[in-house]
Structure formats: structure tokens, C-alpha cells
PyMOL CGO cylinders between C-alpha atoms (Angstrom):
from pymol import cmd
from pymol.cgo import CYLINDER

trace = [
    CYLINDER, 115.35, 122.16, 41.15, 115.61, 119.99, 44.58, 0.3, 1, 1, 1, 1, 1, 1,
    CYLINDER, 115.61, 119.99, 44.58, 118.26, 122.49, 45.41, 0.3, 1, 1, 1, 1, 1, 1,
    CYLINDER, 118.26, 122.49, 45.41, 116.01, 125.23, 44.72, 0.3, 1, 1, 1, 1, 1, 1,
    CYLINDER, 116.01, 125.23, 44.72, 113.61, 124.03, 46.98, 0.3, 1, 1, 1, 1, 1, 1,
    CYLINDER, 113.61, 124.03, 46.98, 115.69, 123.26, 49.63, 0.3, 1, 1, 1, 1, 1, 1,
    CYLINDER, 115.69, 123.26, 49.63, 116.89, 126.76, 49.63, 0.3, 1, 1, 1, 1, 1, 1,
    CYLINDER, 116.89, 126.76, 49.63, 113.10, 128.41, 49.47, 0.3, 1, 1, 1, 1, 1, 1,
    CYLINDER, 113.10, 128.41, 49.47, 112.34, 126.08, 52.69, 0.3, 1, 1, 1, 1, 1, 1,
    CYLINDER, 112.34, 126.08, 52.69, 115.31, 127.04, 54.09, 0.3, 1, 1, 1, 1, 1, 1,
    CYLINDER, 115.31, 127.04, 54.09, 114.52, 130.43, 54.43, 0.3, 1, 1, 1, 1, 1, 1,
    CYLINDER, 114.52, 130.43, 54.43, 110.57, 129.79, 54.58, 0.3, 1, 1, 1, 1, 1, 1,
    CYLINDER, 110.57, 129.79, 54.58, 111.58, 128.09, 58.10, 0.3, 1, 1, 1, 1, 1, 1,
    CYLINDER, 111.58, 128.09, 58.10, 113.36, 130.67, 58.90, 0.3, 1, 1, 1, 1, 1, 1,
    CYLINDER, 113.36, 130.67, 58.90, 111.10, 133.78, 58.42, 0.3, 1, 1, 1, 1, 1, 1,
    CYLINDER, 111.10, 133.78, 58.42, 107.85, 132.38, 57.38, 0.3, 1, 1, 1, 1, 1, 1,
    CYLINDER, 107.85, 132.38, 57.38, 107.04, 134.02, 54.10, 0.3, 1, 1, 1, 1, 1, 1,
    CYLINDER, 107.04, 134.02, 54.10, 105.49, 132.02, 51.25, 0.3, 1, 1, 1, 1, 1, 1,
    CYLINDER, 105.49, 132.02, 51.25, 107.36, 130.70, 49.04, 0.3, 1, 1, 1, 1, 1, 1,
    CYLINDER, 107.36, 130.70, 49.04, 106.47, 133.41, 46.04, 0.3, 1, 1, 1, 1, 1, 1,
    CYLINDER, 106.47, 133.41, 46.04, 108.68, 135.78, 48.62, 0.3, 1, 1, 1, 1, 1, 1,
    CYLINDER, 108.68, 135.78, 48.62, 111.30, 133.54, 49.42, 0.3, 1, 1, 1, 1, 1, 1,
    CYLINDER, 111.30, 133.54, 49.42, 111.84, 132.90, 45.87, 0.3, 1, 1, 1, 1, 1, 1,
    CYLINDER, 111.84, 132.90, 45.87, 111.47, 136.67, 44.77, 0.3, 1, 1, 1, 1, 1, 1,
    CYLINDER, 111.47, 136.67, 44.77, 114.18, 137.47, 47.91, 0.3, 1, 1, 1, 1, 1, 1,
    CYLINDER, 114.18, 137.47, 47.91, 116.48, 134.68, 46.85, 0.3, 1, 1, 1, 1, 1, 1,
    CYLINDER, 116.48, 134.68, 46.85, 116.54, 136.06, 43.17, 0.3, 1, 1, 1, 1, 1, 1,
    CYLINDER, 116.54, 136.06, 43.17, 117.14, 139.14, 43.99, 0.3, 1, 1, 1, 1, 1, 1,
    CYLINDER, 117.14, 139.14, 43.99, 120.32, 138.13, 46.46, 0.3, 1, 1, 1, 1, 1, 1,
    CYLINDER, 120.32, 138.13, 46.46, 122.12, 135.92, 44.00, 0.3, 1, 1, 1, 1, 1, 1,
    CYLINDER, 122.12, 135.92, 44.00, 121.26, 132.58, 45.59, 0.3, 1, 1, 1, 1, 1, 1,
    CYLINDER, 121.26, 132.58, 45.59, 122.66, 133.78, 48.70, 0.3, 1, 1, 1, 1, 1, 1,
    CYLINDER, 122.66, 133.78, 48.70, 120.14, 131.93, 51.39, 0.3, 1, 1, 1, 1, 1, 1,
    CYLINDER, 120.14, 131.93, 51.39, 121.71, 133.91, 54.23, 0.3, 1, 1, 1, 1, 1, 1,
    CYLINDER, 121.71, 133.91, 54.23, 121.59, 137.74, 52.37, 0.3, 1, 1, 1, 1, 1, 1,
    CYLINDER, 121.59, 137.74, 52.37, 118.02, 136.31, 51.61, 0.3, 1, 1, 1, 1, 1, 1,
    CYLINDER, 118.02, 136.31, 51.61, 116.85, 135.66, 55.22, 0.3, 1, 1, 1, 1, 1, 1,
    CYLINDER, 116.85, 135.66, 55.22, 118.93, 138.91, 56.52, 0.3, 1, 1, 1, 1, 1, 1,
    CYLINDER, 118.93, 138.91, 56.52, 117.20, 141.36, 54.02, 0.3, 1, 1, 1, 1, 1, 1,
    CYLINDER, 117.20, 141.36, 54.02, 113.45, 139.72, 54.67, 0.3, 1, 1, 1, 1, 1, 1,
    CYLINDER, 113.45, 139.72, 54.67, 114.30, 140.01, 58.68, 0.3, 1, 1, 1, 1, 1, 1,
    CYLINDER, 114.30, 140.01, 58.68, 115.25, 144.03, 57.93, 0.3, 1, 1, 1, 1, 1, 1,
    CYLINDER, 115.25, 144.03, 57.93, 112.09, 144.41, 56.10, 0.3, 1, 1, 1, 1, 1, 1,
    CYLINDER, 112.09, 144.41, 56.10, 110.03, 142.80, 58.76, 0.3, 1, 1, 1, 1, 1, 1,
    CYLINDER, 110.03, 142.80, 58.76, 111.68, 145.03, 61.26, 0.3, 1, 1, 1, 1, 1, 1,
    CYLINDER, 111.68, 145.03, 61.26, 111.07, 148.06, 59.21, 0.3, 1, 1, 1, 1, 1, 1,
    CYLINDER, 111.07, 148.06, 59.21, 107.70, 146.79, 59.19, 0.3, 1, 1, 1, 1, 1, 1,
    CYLINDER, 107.70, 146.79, 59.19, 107.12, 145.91, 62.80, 0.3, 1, 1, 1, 1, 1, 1,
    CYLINDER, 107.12, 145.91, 62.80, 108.72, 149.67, 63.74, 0.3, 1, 1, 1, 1, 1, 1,
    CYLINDER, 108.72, 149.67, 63.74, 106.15, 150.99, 61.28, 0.3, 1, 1, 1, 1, 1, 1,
    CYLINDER, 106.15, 150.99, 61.28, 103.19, 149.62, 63.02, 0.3, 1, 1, 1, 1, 1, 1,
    CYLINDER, 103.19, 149.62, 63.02, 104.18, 150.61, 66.64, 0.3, 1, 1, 1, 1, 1, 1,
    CYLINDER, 104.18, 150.61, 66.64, 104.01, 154.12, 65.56, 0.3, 1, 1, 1, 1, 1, 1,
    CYLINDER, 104.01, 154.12, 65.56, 100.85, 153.32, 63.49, 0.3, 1, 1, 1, 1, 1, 1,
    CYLINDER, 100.85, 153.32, 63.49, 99.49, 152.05, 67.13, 0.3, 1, 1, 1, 1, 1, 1,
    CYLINDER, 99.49, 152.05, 67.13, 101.23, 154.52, 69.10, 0.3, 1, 1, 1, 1, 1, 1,
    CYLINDER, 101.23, 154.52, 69.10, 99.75, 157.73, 66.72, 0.3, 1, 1, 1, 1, 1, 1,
    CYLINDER, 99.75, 157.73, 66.72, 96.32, 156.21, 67.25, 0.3, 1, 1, 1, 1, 1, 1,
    CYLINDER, 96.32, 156.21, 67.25, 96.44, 155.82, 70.83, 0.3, 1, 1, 1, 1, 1, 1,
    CYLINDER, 96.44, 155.82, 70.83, 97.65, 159.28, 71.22, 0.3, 1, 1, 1, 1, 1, 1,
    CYLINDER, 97.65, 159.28, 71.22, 95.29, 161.19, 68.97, 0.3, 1, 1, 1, 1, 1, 1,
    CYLINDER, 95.29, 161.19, 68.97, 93.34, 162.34, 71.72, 0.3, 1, 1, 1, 1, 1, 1,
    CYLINDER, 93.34, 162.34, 71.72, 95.88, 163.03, 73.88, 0.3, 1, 1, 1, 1, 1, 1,
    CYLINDER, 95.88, 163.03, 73.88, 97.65, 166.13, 74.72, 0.3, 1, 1, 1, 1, 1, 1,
    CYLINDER, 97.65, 166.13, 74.72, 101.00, 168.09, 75.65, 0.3, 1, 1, 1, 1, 1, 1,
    CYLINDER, 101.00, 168.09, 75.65, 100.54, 171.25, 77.64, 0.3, 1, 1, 1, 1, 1, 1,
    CYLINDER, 100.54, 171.25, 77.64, 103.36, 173.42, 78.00, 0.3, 1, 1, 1, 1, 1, 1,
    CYLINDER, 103.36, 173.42, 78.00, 103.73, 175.77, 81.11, 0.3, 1, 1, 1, 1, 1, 1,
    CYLINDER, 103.73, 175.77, 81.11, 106.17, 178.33, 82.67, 0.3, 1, 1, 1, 1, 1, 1,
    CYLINDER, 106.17, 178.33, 82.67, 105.83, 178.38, 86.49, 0.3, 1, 1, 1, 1, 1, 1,
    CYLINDER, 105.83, 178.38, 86.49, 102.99, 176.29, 86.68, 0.3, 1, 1, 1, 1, 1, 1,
    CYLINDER, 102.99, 176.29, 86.68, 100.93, 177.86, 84.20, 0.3, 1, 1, 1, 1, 1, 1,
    CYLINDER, 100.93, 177.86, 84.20, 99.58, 176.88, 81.08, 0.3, 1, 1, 1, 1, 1, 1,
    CYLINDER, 99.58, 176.88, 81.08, 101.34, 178.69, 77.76, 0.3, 1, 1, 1, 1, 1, 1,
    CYLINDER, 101.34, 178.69, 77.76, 100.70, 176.19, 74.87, 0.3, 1, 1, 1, 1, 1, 1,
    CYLINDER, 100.70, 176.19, 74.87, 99.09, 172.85, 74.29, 0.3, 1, 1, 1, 1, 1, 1,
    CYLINDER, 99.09, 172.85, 74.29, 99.43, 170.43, 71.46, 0.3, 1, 1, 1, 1, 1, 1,
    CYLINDER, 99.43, 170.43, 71.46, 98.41, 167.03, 70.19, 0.3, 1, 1, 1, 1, 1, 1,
    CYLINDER, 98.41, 167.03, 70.19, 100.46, 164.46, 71.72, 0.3, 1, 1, 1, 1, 1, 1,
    CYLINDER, 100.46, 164.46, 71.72, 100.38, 163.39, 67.85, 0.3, 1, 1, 1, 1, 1, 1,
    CYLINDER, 100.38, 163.39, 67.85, 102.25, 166.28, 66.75, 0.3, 1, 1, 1, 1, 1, 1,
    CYLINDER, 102.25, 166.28, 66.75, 104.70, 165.73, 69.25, 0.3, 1, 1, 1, 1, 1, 1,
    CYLINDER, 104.70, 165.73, 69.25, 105.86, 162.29, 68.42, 0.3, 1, 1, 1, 1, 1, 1,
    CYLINDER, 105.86, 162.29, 68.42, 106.21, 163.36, 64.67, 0.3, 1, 1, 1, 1, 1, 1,
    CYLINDER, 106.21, 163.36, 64.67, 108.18, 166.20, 65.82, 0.3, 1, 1, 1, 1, 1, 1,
    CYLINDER, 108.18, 166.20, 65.82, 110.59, 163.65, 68.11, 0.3, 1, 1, 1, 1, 1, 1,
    CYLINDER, 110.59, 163.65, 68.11, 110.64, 161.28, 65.39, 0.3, 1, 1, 1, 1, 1, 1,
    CYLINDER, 110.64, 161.28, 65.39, 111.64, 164.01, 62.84, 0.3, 1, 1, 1, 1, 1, 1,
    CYLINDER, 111.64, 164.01, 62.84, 114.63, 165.09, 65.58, 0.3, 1, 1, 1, 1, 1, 1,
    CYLINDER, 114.63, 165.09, 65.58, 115.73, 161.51, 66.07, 0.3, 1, 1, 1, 1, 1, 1,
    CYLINDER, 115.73, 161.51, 66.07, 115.57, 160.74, 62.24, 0.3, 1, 1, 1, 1, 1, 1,
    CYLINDER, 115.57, 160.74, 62.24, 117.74, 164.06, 61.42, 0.3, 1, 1, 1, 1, 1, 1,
    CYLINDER, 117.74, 164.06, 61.42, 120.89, 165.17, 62.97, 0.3, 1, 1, 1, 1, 1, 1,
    CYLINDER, 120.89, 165.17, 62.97, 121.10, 168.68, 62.81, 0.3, 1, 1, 1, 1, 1, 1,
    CYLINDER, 121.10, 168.68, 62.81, 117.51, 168.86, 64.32, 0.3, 1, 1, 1, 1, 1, 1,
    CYLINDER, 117.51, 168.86, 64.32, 118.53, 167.01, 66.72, 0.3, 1, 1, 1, 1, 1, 1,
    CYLINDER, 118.53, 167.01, 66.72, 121.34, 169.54, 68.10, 0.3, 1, 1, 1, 1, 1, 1,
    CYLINDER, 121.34, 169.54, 68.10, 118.39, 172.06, 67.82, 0.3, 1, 1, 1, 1, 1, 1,
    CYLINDER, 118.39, 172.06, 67.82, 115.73, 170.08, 69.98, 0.3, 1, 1, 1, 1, 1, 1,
    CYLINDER, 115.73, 170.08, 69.98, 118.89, 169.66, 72.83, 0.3, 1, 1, 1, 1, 1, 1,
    CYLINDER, 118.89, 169.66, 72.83, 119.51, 173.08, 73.00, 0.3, 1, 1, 1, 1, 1, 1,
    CYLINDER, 119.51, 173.08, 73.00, 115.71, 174.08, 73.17, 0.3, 1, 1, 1, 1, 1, 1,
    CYLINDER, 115.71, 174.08, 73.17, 115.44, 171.14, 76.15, 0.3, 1, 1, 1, 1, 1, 1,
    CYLINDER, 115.44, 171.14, 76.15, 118.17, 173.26, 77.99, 0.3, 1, 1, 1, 1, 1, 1,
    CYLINDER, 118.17, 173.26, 77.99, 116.62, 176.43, 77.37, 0.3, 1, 1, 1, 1, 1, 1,
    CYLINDER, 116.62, 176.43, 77.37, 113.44, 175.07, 78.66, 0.3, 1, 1, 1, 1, 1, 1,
    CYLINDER, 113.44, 175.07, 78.66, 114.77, 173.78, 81.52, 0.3, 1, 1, 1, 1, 1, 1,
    CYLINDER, 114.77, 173.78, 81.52, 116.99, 176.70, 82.33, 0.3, 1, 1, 1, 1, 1, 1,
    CYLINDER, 116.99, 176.70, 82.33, 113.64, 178.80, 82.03, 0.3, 1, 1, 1, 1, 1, 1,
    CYLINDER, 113.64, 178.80, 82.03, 111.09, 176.99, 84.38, 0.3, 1, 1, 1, 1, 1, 1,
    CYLINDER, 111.09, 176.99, 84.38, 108.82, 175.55, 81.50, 0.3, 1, 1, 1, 1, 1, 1,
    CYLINDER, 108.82, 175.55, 81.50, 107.51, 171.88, 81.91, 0.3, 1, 1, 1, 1, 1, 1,
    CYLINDER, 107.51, 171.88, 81.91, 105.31, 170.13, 79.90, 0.3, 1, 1, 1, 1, 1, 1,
    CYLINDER, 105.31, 170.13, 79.90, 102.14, 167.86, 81.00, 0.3, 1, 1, 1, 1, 1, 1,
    CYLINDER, 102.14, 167.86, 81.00, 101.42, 165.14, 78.97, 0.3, 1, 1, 1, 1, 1, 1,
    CYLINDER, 101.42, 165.14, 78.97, 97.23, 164.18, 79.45, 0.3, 1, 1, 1, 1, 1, 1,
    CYLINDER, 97.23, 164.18, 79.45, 95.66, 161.77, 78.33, 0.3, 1, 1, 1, 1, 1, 1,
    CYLINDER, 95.66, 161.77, 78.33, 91.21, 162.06, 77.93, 0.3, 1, 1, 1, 1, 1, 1,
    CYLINDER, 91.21, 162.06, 77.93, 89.42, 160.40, 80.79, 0.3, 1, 1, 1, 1, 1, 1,
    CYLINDER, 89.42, 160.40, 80.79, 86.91, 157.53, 80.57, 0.3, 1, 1, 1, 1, 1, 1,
    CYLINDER, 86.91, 157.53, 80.57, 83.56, 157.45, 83.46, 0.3, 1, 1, 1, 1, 1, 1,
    CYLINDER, 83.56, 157.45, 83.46, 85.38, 156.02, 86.85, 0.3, 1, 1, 1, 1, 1, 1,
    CYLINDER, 85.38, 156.02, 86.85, 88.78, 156.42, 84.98, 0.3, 1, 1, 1, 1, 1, 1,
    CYLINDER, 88.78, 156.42, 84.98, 91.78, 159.06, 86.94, 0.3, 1, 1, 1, 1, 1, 1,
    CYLINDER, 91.78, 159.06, 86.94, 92.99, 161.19, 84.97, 0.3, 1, 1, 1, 1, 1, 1,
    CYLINDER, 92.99, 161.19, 84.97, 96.89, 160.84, 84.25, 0.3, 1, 1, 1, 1, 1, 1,
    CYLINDER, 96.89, 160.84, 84.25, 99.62, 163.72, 83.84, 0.3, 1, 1, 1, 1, 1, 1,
    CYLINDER, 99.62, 163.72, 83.84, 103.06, 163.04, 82.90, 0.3, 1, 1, 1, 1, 1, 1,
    CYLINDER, 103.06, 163.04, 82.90, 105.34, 166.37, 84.30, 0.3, 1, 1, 1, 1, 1, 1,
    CYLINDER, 105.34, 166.37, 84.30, 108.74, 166.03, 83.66, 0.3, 1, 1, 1, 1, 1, 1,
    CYLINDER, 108.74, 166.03, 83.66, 110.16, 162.73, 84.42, 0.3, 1, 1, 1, 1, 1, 1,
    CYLINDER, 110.16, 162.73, 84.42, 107.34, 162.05, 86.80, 0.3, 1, 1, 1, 1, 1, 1,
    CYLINDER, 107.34, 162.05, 86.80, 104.28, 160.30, 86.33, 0.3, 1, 1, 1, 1, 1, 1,
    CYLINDER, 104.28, 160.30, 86.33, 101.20, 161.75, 88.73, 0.3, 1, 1, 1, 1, 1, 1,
    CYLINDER, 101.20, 161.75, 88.73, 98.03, 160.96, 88.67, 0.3, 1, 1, 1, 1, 1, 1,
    CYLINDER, 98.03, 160.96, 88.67, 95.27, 163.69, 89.37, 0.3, 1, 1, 1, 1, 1, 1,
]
cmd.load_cgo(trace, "trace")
């Protein structure tokens, strides 16, 4: 039982779950303290990762992408739309073969895209074109 104990605050110290965790992790990992505190520090990065999109897709949802050719507007979109769409790339290979080739095509055809974001009173108004960041 000491043993047990010392192994629960082990890993408590460690990552700072309550002990109900610690135990449940520990069971589930054989009594292996270290495969314990390595599989609660993956979940709390999954975690963490989850939540800065959470933030990200919230502080974006008024946002938008505009697309132009030569200056002109062709297409806008939420900026929401267009981190699920890059997330969706990065997260599958063969997508992501398909959103390099479009980049080139884009590129290779004049079209941009202008990232805006809404304005507050006595707030500028900020456009991200290309890999430049201008403010309007």
C-alpha cells in the first residue's frame, strides 16, 4: 500500500492530476510510473492542441479570406473554413500533395488571398496578402 502511494505521488508531482487519475493511469500501464506519466503528458498535449484551435476557431469566426486574381476580388470565405480545410491537409497525406499543387497553380496564376479581420471604432483594419502583413 505505502508503495502504492508513493507511486500515485510520484506521478501526481509530476503532472498534477488527482490521485483518482493517477491511480486509473497507473492501472492501466501495469505499474509502470514512467508509461503512466508519459501517456497522461500525451493526453494533456492532445488536450492543450485541442483548445488552441478551440481559441483560434473562435477568434477567427468573424474573420475572412478573400481570394483575388490580379488584384481583384473572386471568392471570399470564413477564415474558419479555412483552418479546417489546412488542418484537414496537414492531418491527411494525400490532401496534402493536392493543396501543394493548388498553391503552385495559384501562384503560377496571379491569385492571392487577403486574410481580414472585422474592425472595432478607432481600430485599423488589418490584411494579410501573401507573406506580408499590411495594414489599411
Amino acid at each position: 500500500m505505502k508503495e502504492l502511494l508513493t507511486q500515485l505521488d510520484e506521478i501526481i508531482s509530476r503532472t498534477g492530476v488527482s490521485y483518482a487519475k493517477a491511480k486509473e493511469v497507473l492501472e492501466a500501464h501495469d505499474g509502470d510510473v514512467l508509461q503512466a506519466i508519459i501517456a497522461i503528458e500525451q493526453e494533456n498535449e492532445k488536450d492543450a492542441s485541442f483548445c488552441a484551435l478551440k481559441e483560434m476557431m473562435e477568434k477567427s469566426k468573424n474573420s475572412k479570406i478573400k481570394i483575388l486574381k490580379d488584384g481583384q476580388q473572386i471568392g471570399e470565405i470564413p477564415l474558419t473554413a479555412g483552418i479546417v480545410g489546412l488542418v484537414g491537409t496537414l492531418m491527411l497525406p494525400r490532401f496534402t500533395a493536392v493543396g501543394a499543387v493548388g498553391s503552385l497553380a495559384a501562384i503560377f496564376n496571379n491569385i492571392s488571398m487577403q486574410i481580414e479581420k472585422p474592425t472595432e471604432k478607432n481600430e485599423t483594419k488589418e490584411a494579410f496578402t501573401g507573406s506580408q502583413t499590411l495594414t489599411v
